[in-house]
Each structure stands twice: as C-alpha cells, then as structure tokens.
TORKOL-4160 file (C-alpha; in steps of 0.2 Angstrom, whole numbers, padded with zeros to 4 digits, m for minus):
143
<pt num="1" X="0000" Y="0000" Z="0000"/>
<pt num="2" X="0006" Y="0017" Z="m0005"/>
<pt num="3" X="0012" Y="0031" Z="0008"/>
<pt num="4" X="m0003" Y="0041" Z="0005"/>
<pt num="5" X="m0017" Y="0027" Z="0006"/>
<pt num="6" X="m0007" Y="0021" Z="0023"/>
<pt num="7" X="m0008" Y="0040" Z="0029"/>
<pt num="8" X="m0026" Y="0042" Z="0023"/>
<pt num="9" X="m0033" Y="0026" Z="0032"/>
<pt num="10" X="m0024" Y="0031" Z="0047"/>
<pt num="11" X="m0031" Y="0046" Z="0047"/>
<pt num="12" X="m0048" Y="0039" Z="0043"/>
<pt num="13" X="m0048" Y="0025" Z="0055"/>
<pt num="14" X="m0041" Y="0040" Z="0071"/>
<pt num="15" X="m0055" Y="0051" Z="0065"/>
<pt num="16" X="m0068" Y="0035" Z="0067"/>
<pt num="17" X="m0063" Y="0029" Z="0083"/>
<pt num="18" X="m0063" Y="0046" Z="0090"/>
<pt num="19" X="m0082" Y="0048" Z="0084"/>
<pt num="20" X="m0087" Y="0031" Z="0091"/>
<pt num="21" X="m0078" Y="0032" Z="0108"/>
<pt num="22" X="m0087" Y="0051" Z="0111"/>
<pt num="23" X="m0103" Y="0043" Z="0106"/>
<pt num="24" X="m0103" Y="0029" Z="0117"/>
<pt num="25" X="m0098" Y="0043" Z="0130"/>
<pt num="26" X="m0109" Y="0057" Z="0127"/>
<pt num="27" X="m0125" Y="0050" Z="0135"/>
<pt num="28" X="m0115" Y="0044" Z="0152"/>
<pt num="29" X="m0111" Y="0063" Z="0157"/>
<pt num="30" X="m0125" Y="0074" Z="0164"/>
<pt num="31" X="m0110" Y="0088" Z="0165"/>
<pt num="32" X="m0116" Y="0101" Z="0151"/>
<pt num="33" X="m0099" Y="0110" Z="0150"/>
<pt num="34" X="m0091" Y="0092" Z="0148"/>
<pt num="35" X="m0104" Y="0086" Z="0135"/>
<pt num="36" X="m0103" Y="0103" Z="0125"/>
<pt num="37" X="m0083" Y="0100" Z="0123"/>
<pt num="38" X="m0088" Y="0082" Z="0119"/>
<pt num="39" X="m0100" Y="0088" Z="0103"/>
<pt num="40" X="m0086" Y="0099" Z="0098"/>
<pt num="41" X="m0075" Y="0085" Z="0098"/>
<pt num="42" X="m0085" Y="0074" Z="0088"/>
<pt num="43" X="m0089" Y="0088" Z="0074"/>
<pt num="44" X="m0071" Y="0090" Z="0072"/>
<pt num="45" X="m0067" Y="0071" Z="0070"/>
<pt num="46" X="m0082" Y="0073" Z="0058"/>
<pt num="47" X="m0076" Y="0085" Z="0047"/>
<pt num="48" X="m0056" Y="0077" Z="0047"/>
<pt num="49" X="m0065" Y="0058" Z="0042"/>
<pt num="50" X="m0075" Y="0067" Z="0027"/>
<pt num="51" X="m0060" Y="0077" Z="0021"/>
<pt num="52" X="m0048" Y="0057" Z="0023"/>
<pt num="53" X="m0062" Y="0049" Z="0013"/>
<pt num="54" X="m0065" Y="0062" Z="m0001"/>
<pt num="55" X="m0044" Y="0063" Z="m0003"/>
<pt num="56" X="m0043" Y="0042" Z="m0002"/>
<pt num="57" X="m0057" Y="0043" Z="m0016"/>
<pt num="58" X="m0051" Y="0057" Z="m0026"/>
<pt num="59" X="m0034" Y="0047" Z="m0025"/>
<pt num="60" X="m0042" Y="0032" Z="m0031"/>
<pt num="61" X="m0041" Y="0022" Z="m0014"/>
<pt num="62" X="m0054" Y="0014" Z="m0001"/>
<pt num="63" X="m0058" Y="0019" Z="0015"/>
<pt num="64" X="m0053" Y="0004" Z="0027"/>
<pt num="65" X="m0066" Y="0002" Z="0041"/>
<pt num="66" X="m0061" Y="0000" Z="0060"/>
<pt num="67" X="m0065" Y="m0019" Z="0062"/>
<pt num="68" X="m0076" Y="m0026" Z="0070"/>
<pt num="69" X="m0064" Y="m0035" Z="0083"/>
<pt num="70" X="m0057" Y="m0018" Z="0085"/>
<pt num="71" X="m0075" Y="m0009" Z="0089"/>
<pt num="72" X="m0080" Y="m0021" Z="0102"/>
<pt num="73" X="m0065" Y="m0021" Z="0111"/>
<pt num="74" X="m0065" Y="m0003" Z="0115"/>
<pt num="75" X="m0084" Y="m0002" Z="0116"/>
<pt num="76" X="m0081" Y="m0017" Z="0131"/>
<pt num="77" X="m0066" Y="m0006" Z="0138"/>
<pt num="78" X="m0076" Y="0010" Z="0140"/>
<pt num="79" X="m0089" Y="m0001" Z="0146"/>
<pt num="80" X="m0077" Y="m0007" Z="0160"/>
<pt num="81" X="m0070" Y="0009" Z="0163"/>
<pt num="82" X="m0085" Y="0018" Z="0165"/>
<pt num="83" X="m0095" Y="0004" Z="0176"/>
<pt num="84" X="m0090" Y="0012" Z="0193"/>
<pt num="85" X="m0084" Y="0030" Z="0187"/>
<pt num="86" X="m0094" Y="0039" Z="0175"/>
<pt num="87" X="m0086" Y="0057" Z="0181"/>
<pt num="88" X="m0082" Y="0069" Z="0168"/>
<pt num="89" X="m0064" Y="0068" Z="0174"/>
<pt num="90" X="m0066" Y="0052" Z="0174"/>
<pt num="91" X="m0071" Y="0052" Z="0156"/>
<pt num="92" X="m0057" Y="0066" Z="0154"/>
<pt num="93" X="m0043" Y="0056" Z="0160"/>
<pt num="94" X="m0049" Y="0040" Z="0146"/>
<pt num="95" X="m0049" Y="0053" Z="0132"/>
<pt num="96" X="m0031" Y="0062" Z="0138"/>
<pt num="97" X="m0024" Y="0044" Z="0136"/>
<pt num="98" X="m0031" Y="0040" Z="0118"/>
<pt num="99" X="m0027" Y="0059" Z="0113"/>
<pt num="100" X="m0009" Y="0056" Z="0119"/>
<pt num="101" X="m0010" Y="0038" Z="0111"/>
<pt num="102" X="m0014" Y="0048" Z="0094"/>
<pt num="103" X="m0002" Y="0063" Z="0097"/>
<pt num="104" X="0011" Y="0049" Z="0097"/>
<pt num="105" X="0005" Y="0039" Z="0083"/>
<pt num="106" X="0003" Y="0056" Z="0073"/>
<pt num="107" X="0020" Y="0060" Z="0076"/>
<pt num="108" X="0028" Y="0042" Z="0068"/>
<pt num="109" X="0017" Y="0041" Z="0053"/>
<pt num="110" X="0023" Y="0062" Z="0049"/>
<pt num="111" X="0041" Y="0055" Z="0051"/>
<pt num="112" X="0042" Y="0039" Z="0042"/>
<pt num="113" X="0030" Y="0045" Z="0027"/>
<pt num="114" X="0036" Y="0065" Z="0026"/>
<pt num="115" X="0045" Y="0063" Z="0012"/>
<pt num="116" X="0034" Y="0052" Z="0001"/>
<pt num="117" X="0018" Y="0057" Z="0005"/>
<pt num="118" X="0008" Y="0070" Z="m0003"/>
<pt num="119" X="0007" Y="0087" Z="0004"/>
<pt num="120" X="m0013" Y="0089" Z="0005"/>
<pt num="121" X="m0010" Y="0072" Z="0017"/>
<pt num="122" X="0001" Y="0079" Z="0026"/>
<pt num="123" X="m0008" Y="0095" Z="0029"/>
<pt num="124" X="m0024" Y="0083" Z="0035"/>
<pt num="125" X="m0013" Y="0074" Z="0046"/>
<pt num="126" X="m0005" Y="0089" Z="0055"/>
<pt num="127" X="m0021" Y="0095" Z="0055"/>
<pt num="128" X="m0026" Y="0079" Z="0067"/>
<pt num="129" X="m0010" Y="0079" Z="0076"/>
<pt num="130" X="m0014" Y="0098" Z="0082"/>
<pt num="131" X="m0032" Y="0094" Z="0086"/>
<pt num="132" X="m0025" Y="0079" Z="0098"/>
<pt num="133" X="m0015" Y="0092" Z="0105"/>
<pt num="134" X="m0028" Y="0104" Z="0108"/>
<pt num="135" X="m0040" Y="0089" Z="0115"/>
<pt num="136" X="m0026" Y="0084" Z="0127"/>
<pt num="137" X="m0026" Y="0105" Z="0132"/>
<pt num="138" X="m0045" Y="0107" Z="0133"/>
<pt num="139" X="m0046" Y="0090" Z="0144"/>
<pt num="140" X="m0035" Y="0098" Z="0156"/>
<pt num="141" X="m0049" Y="0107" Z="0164"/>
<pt num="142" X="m0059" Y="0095" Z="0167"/>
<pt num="143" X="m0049" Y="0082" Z="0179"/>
C-alpha cells in the first residue's frame, strides 16, 4: 500500500474511533460544560474523516473500516472503565490517554512518510496531530 493510502486510512480510521468512543460517552455525562466540549469533539473528528475519505477517493483508494474486533474491544473497555466512574474527569482522564496515544501515533506516521507522502495528506494529518494536542489541552480542565 502506498504512503498516501497508509496515511489516509490512518487518518480515517483515528478520525472513526474518535467519533465512536465520544458517542458511546456522550450520553453517560450529565455535566453540560463536559458534554458541549464532547460535541465539539465529535464535529471535528467529523469534518477530518469526510475530508480522509473524499482525498482516499479522489486518490483512487478505499476507505478501510475500523474492524469489528477492534470496535468491540473498545466499546467493552469503555464499558469497564466507566462501570463504577462515570465522572467527567473520569471520562477526561480516558480521552487524555487515547489523545496522547494519537499525538504519538501522529508524530511516527509524519516521520516515516514526510518525504513520500503528498502534501494535502500531510496537511490533514497535522491538521489531526494539532487537534490531539488541543484535545489533550481542553481536557485539562476537566480532571
């Protein structure tokens, strides 16, 4: 698979996860604050997926799906996580981790694909990286 279709799934695949997982939280939080940045969120991660799939089909390439294994597992964790605590910082301190966990995983794919990859691709996926960063800064206020 090329450098740009790896990037774009990536992208793609972040962008899903990160709208499933706010989904699954949105309805456990009865803080309004807390839900409002949530729906932000999931606008964002959104917007970022519909620009991944309109570049992987402009490119010529298929969107790859999260599987199915891969859904379930985090729906069960969340599940797990959130049985006893359903606190928004709580709920904060989950989201920090996976937007550190995507920071990180950002940060590889830029370096081992910045000199292959096109530049719109690269635009979108530092344009991801910096709305991890900005998630991680925004949680902040609600631990």
């Amino acid at each position: 698979m090329s450098a740009d279709a790896e990037l774009l799934n990536f992208i793609y695949q972040n962008s899903q996860m990160g709208v499933e997982t706010l989904h699954q939280l949105l309805p456990m939080t009865d803080n309004e604050s807390f839900k409002k940045h949530l729906k932000s969120q999931v606008n964002e991660y959104k917007q970022i997926q519909e620009e991944a799939r309109k570049l992987l089909n402009q490119y010529g390439y298929k969107e790859k799906e999260i599987g199915n294994f891969e859904k379930i597992m985090s729906y069960l964790m969340i599940d797990m996580k959130t049985f006893v605590d359903k606190s928004a910082s709580h709920m904060a301190e989950m989201l920090i981790l996976g937007s550190t966990r995507g920071v990180i995983d950002c940060i590889k794919r830029l370096k081992q694909y910045e000199e292959e990859a096109d530049k719109d691709i690269l635009s979108l996926m530092n344009r991801l990286l910096k709305f991890e960063e900005y998630n991680l800064e925004r949680l902040k206020s609600a631990l």
